[in-house]
mmCIF file of the N, C-alpha and C atoms, coordinates in Angstrom:
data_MODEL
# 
_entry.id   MODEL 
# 
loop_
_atom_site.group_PDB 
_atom_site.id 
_atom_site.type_symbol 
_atom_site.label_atom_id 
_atom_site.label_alt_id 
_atom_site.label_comp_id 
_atom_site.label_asym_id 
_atom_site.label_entity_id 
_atom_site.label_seq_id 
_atom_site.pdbx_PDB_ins_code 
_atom_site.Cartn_x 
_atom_site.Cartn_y 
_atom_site.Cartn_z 
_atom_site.occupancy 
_atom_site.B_iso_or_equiv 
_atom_site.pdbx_formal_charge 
_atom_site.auth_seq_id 
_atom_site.auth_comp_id 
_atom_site.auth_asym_id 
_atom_site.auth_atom_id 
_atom_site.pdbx_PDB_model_num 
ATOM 1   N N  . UNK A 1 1  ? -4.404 28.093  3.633   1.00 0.00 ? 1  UNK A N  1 
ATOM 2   C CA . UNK A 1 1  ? -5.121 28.217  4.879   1.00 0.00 ? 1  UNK A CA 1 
ATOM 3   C C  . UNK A 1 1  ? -4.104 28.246  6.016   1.00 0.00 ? 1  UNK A C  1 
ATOM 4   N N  . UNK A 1 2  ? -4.140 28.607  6.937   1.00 0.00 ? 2  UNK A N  1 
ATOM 5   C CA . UNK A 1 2  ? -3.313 29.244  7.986   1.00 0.00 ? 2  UNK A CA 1 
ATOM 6   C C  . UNK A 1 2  ? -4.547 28.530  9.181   1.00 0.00 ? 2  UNK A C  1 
ATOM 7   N N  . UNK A 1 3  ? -3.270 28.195  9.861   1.00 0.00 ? 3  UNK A N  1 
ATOM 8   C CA . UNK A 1 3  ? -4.214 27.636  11.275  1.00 0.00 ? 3  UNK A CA 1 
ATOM 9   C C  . UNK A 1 3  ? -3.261 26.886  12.465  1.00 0.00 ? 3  UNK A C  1 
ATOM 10  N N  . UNK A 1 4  ? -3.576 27.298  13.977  1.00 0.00 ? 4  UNK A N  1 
ATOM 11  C CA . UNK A 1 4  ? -3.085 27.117  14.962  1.00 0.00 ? 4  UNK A CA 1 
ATOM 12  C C  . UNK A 1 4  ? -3.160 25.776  15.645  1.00 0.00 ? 4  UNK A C  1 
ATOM 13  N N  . UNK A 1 5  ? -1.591 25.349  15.641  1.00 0.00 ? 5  UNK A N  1 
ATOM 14  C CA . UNK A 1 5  ? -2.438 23.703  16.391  1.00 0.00 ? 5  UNK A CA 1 
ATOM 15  C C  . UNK A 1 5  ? -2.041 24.076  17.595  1.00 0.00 ? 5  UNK A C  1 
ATOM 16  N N  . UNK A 1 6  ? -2.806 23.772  18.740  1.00 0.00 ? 6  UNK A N  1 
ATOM 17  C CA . UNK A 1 6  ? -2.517 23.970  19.991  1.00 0.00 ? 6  UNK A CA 1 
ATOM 18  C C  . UNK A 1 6  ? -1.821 22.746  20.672  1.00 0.00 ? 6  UNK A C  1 
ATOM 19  N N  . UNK A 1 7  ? -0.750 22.693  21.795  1.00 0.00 ? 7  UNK A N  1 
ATOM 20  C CA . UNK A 1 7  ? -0.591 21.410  22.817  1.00 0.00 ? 7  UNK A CA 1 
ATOM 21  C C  . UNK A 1 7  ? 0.632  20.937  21.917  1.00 0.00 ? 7  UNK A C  1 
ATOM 22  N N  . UNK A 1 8  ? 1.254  21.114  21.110  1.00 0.00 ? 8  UNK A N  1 
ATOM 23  C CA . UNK A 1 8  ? 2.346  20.394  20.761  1.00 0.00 ? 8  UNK A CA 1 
ATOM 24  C C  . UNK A 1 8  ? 3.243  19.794  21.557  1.00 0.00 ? 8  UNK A C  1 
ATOM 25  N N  . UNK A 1 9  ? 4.044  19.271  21.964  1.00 0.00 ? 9  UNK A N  1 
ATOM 26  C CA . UNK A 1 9  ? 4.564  18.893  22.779  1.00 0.00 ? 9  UNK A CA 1 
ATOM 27  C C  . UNK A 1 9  ? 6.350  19.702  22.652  1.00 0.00 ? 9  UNK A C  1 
ATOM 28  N N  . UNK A 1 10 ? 6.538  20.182  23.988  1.00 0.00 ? 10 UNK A N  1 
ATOM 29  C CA . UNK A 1 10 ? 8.077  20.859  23.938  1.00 0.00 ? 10 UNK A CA 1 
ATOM 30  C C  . UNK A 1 10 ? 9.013  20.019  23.149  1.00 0.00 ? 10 UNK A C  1 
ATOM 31  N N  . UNK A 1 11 ? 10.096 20.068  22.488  1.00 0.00 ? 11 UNK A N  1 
ATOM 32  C CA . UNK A 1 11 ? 10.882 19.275  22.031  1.00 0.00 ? 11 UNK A CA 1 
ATOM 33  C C  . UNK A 1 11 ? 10.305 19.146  20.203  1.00 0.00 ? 11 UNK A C  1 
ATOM 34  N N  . UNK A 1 12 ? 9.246  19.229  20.040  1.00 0.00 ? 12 UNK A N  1 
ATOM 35  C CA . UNK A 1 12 ? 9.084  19.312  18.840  1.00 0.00 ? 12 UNK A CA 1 
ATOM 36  C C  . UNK A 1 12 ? 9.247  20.014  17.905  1.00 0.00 ? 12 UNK A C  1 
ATOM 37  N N  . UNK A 1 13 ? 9.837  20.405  16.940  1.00 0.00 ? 13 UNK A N  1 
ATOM 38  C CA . UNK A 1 13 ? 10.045 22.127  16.114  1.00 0.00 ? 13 UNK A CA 1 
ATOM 39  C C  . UNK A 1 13 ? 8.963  21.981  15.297  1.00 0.00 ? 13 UNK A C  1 
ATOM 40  N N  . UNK A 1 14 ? 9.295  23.404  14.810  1.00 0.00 ? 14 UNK A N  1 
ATOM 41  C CA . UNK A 1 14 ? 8.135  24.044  14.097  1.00 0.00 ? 14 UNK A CA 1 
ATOM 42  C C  . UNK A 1 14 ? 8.460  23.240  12.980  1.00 0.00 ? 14 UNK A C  1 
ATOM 43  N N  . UNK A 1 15 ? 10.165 22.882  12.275  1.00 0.00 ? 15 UNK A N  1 
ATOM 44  C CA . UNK A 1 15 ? 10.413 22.292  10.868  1.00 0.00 ? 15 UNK A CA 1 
ATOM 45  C C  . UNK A 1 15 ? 9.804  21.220  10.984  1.00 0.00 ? 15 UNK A C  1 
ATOM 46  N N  . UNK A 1 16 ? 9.797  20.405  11.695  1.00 0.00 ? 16 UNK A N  1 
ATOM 47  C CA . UNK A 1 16 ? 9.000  18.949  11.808  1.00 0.00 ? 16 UNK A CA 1 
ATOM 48  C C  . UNK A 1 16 ? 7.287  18.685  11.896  1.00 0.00 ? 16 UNK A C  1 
ATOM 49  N N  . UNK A 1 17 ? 7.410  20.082  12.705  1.00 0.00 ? 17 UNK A N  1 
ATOM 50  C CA . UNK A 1 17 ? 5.593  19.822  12.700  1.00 0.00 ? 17 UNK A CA 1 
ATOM 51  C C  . UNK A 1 17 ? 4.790  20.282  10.672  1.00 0.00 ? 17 UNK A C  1 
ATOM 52  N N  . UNK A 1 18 ? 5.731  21.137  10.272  1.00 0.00 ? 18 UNK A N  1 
ATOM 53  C CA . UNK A 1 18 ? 6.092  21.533  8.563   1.00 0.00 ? 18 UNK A CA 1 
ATOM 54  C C  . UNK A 1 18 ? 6.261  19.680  7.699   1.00 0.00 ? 18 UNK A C  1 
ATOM 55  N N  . UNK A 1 19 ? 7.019  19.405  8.316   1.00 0.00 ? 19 UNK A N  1 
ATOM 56  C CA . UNK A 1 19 ? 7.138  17.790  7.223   1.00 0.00 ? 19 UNK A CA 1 
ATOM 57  C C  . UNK A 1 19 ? 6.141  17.155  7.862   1.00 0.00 ? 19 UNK A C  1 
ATOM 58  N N  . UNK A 1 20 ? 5.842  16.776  8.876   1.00 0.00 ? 20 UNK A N  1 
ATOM 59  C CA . UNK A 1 20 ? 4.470  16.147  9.013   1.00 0.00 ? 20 UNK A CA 1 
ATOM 60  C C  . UNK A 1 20 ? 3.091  16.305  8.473   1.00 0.00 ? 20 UNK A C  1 
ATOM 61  N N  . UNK A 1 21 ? 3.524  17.914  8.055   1.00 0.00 ? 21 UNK A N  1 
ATOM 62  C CA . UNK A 1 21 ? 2.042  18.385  7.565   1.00 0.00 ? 21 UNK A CA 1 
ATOM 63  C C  . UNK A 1 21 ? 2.249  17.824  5.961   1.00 0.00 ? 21 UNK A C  1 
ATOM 64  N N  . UNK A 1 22 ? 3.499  18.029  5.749   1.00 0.00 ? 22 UNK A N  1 
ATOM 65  C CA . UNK A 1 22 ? 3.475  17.762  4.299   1.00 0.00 ? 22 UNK A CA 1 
ATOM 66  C C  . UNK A 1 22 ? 3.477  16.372  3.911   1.00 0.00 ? 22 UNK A C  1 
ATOM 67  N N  . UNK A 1 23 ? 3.534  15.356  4.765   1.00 0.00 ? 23 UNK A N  1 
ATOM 68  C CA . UNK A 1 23 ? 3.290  14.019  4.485   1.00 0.00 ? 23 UNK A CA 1 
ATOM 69  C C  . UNK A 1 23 ? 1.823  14.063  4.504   1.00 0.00 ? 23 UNK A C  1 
ATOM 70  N N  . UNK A 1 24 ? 0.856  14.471  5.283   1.00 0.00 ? 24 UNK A N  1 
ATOM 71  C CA . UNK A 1 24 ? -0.699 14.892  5.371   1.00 0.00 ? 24 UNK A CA 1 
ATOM 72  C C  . UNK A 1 24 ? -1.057 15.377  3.828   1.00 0.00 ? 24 UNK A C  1 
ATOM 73  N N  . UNK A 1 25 ? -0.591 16.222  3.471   1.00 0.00 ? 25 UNK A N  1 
ATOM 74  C CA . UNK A 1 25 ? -1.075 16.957  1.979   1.00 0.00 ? 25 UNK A CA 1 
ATOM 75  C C  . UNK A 1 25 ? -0.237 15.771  0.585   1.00 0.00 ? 25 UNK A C  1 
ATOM 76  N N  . UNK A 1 26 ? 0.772  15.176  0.539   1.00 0.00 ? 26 UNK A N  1 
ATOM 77  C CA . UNK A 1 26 ? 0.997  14.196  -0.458  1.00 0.00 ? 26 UNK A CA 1 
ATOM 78  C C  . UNK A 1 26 ? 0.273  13.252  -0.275  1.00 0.00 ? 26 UNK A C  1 
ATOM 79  N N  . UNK A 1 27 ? -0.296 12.524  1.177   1.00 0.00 ? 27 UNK A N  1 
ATOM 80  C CA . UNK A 1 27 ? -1.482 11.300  1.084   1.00 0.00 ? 27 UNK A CA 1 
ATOM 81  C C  . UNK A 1 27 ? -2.499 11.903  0.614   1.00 0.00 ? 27 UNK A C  1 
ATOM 82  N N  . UNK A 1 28 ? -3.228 13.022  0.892   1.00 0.00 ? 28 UNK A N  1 
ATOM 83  C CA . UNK A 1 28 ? -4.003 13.625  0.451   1.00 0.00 ? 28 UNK A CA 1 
ATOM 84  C C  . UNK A 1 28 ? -3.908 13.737  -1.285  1.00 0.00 ? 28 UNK A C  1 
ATOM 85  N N  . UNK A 1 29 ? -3.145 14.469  -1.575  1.00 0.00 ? 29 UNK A N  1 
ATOM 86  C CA . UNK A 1 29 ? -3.148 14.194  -3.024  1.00 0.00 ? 29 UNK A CA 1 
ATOM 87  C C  . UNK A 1 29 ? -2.751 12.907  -3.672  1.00 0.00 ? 29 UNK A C  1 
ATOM 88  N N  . UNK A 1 30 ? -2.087 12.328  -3.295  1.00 0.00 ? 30 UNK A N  1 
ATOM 89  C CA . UNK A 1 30 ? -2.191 11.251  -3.955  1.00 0.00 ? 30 UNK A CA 1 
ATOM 90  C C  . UNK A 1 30 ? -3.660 9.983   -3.531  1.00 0.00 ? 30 UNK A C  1 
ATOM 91  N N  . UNK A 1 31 ? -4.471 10.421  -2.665  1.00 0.00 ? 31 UNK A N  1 
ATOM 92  C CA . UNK A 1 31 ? -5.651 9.737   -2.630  1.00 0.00 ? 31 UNK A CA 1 
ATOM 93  C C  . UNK A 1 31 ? -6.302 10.158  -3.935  1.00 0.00 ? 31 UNK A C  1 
ATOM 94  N N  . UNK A 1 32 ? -6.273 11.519  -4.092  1.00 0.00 ? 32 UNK A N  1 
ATOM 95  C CA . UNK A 1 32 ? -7.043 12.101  -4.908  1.00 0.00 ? 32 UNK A CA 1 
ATOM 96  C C  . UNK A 1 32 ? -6.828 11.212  -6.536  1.00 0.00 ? 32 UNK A C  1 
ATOM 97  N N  . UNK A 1 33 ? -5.365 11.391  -6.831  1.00 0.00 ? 33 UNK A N  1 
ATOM 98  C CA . UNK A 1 33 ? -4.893 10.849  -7.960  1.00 0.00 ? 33 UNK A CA 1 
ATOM 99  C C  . UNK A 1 33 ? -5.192 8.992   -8.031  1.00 0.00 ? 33 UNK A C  1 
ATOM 100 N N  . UNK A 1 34 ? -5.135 8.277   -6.804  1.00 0.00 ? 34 UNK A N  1 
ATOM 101 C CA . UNK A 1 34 ? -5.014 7.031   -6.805  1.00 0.00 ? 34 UNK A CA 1 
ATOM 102 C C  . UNK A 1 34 ? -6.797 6.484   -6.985  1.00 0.00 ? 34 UNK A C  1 
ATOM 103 N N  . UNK A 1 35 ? -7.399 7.633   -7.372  1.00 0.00 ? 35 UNK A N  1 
ATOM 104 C CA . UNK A 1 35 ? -8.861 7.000   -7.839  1.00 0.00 ? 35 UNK A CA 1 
ATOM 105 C C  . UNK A 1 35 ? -9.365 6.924   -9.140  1.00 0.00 ? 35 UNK A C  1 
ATOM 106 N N  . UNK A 1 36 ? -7.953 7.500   -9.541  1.00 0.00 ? 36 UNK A N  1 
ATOM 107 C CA . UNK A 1 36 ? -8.318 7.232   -11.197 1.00 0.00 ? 36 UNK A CA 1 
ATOM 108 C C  . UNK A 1 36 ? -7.360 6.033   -11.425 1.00 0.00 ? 36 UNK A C  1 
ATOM 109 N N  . UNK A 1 37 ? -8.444 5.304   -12.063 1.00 0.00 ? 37 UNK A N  1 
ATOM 110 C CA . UNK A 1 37 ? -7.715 3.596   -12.272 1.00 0.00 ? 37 UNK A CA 1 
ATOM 111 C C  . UNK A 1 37 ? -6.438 3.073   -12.849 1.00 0.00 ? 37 UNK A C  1 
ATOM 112 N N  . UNK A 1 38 ? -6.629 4.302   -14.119 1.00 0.00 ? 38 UNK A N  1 
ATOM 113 C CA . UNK A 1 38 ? -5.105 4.241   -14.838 1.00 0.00 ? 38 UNK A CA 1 
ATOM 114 C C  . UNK A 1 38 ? -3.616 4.690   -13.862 1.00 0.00 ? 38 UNK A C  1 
ATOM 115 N N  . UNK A 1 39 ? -3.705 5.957   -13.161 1.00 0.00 ? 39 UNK A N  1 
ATOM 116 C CA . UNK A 1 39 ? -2.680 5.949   -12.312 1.00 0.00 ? 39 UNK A CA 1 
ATOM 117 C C  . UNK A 1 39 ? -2.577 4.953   -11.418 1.00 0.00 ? 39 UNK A C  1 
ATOM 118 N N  . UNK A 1 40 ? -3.539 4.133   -11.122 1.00 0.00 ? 40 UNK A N  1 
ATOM 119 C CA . UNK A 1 40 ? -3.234 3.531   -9.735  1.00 0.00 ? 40 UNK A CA 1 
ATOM 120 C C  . UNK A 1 40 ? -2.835 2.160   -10.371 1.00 0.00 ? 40 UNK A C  1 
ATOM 121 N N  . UNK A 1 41 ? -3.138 2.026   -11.416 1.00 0.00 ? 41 UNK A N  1 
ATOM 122 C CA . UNK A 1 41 ? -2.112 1.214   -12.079 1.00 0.00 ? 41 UNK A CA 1 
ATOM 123 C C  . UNK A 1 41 ? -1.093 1.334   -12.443 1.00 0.00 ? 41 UNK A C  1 
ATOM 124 N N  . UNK A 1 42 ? -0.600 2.512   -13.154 1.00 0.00 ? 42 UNK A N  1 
ATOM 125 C CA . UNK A 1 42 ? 1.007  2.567   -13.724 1.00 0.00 ? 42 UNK A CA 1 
ATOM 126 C C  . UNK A 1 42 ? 1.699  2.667   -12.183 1.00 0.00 ? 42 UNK A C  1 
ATOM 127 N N  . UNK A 1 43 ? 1.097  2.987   -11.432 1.00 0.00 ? 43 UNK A N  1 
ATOM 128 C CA . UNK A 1 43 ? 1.730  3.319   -9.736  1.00 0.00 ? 43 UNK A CA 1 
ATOM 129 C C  . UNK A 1 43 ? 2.228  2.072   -9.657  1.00 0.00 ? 43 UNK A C  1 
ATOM 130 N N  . UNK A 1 44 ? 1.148  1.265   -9.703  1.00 0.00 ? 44 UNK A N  1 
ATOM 131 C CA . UNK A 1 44 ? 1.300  -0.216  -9.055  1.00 0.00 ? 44 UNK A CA 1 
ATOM 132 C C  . UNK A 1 44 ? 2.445  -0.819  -9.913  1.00 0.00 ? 44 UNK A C  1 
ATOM 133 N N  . UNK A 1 45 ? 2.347  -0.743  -11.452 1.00 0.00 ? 45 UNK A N  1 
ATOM 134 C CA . UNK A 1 45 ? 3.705  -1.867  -12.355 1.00 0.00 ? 45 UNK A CA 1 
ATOM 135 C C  . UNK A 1 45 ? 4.809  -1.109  -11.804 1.00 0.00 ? 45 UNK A C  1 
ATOM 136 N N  . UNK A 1 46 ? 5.085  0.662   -11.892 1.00 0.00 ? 46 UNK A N  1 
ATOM 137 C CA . UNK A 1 46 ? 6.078  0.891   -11.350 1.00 0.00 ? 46 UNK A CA 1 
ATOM 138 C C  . UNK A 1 46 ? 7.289  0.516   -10.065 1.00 0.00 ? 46 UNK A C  1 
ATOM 139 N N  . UNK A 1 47 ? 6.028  0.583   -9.126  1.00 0.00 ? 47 UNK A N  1 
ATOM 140 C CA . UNK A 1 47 ? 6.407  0.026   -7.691  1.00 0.00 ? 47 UNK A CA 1 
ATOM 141 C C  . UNK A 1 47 ? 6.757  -1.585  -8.454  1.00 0.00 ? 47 UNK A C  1 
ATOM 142 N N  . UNK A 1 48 ? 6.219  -2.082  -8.427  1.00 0.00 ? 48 UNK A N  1 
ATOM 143 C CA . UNK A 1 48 ? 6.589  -4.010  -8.717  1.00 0.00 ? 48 UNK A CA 1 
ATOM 144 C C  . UNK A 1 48 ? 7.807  -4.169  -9.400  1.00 0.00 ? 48 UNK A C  1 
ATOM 145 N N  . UNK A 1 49 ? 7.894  -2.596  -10.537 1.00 0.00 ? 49 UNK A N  1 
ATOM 146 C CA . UNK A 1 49 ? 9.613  -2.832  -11.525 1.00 0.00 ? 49 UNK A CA 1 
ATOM 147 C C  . UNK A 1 49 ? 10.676 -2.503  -10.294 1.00 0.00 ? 49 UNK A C  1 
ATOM 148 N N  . UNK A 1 50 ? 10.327 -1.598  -10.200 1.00 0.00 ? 50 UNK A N  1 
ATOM 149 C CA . UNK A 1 50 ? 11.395 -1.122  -8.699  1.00 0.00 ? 50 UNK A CA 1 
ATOM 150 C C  . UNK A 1 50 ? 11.528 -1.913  -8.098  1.00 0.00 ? 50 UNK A C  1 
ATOM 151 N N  . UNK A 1 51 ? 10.618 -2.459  -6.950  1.00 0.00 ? 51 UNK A N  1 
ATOM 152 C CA . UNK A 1 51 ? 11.100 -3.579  -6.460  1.00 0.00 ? 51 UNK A CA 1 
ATOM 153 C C  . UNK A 1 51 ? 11.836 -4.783  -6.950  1.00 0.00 ? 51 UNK A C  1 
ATOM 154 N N  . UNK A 1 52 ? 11.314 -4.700  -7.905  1.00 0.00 ? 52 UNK A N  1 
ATOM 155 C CA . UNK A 1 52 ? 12.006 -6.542  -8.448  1.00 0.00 ? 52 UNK A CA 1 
ATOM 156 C C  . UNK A 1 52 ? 13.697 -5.629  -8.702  1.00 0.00 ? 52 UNK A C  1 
ATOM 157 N N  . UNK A 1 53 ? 13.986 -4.939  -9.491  1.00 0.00 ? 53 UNK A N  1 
ATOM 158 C CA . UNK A 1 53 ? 15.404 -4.233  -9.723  1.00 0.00 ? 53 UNK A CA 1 
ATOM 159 C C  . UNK A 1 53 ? 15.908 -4.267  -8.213  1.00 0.00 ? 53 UNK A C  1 
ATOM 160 N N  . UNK A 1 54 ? 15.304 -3.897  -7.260  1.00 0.00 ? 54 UNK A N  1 
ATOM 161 C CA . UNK A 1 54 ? 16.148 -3.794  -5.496  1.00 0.00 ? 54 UNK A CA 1 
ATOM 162 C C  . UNK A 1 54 ? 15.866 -5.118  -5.213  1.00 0.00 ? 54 UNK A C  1 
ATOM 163 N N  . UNK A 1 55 ? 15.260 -6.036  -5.350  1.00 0.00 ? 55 UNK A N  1 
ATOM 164 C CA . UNK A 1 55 ? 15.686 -7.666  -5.093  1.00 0.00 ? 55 UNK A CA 1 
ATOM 165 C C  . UNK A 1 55 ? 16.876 -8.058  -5.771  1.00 0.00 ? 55 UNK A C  1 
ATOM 166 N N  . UNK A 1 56 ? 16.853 -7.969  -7.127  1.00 0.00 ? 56 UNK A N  1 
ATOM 167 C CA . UNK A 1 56 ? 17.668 -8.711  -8.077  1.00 0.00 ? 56 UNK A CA 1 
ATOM 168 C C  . UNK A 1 56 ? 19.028 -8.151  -7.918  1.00 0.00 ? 56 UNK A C  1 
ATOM 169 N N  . UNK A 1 57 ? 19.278 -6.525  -7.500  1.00 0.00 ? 57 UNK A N  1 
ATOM 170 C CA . UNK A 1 57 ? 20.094 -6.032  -6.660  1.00 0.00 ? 57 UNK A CA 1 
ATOM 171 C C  . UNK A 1 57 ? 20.603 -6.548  -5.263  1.00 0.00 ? 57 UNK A C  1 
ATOM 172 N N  . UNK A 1 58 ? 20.192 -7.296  -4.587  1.00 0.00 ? 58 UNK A N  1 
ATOM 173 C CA . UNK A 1 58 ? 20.206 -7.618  -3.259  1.00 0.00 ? 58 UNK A CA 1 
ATOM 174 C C  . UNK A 1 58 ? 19.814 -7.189  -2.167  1.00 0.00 ? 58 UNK A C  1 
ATOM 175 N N  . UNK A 1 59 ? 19.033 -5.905  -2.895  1.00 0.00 ? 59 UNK A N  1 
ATOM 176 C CA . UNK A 1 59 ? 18.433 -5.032  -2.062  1.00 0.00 ? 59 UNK A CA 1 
ATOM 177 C C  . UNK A 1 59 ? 17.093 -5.239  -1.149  1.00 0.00 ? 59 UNK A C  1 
ATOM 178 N N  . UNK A 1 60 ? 17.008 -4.520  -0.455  1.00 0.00 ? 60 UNK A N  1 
ATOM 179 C CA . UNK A 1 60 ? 15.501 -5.028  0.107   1.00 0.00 ? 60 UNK A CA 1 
ATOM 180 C C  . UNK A 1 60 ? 14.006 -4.123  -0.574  1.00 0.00 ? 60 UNK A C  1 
ATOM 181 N N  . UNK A 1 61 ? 12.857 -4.730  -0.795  1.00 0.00 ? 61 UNK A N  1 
ATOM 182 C CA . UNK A 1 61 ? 11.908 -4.425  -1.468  1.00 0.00 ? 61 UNK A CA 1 
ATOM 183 C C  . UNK A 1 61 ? 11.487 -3.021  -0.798  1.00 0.00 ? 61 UNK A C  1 
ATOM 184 N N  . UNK A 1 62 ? 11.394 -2.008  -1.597  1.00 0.00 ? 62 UNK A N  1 
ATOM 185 C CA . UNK A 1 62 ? 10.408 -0.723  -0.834  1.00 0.00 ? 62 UNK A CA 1 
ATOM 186 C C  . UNK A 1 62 ? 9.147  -0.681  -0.702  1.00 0.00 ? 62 UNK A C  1 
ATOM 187 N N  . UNK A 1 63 ? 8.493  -0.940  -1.941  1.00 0.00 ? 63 UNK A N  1 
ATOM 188 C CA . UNK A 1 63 ? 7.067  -1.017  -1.635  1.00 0.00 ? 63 UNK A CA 1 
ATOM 189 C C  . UNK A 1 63 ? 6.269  -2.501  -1.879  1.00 0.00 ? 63 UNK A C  1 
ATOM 190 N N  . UNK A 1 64 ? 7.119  -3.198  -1.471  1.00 0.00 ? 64 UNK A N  1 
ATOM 191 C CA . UNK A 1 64 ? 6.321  -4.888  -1.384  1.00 0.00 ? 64 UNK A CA 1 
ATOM 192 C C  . UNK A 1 64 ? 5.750  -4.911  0.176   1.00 0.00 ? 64 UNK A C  1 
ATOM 193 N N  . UNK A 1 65 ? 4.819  -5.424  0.354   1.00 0.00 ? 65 UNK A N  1 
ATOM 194 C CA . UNK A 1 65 ? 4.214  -5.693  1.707   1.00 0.00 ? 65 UNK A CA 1 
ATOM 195 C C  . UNK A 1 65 ? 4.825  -7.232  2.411   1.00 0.00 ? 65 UNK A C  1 
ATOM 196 N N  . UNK A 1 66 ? 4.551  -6.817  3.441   1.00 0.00 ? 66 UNK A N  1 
ATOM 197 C CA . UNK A 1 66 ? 5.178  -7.980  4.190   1.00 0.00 ? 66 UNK A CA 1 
ATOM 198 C C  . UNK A 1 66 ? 4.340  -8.954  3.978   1.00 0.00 ? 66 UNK A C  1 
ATOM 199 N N  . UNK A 1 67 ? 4.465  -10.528 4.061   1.00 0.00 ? 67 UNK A N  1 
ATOM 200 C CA . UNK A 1 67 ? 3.950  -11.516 3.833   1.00 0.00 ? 67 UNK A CA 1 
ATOM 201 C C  . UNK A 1 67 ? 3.306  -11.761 5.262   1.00 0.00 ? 67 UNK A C  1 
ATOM 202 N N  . UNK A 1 68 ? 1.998  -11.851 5.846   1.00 0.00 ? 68 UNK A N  1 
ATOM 203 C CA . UNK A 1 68 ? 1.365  -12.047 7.214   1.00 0.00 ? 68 UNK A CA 1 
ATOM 204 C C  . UNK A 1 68 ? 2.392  -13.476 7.612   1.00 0.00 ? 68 UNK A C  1 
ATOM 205 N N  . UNK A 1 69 ? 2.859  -14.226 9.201   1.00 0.00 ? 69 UNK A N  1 
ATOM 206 C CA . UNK A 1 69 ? 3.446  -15.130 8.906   1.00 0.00 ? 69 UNK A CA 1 
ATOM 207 C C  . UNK A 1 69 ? 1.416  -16.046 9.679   1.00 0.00 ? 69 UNK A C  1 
ATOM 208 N N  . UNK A 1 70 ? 1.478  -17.242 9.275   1.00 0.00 ? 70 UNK A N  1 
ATOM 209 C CA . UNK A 1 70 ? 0.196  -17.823 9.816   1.00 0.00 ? 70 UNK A CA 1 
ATOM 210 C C  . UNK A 1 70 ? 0.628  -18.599 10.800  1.00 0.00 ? 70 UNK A C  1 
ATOM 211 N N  . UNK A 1 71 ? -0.512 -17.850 12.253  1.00 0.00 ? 71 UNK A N  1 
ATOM 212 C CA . UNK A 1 71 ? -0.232 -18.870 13.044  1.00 0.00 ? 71 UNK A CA 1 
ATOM 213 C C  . UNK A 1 71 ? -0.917 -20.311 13.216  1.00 0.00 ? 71 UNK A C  1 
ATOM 214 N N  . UNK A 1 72 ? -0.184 -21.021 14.068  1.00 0.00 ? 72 UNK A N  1 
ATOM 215 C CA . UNK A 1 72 ? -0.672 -22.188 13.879  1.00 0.00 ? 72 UNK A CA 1 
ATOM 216 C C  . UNK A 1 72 ? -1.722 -22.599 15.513  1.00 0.00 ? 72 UNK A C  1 
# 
């Protein structure tokens, strides 16, 4: 599909407004895929092996969520 976005803002390129779209179409597909239970599980142990390997590395976690801090 082919289609005109209007108002972009000067300074923006066409290559960037291209990767933005394509971050739009991988959430998109991967919504699609993340409703079947089995992928959204092997997704999930994957992400948790990775991470724990970039901790135990010294690394910092990619897909661990931040811990909320509670206020008091």
């Amino acid at each position: 599909m082919d289609c005109l976005i209007k108002g972009i803002p000067n300074g923006i390129t066409e290559a960037q407004v291209r990767e933005w779209c394509s971050v739009l179409v991988e959430r998109f597909e991967n919504q699609k895929v993340n409703q079947i239970e089995a992928v959204k599980t092997a997704v999930t142990t994957a992400q948790i092996n990775i991470d724990n390997f970039r901790k135990a590395n010294t690394l910092a976690a990619k897909f661990e969520k931040p811990k909320e801090v509670e206020e008091k």
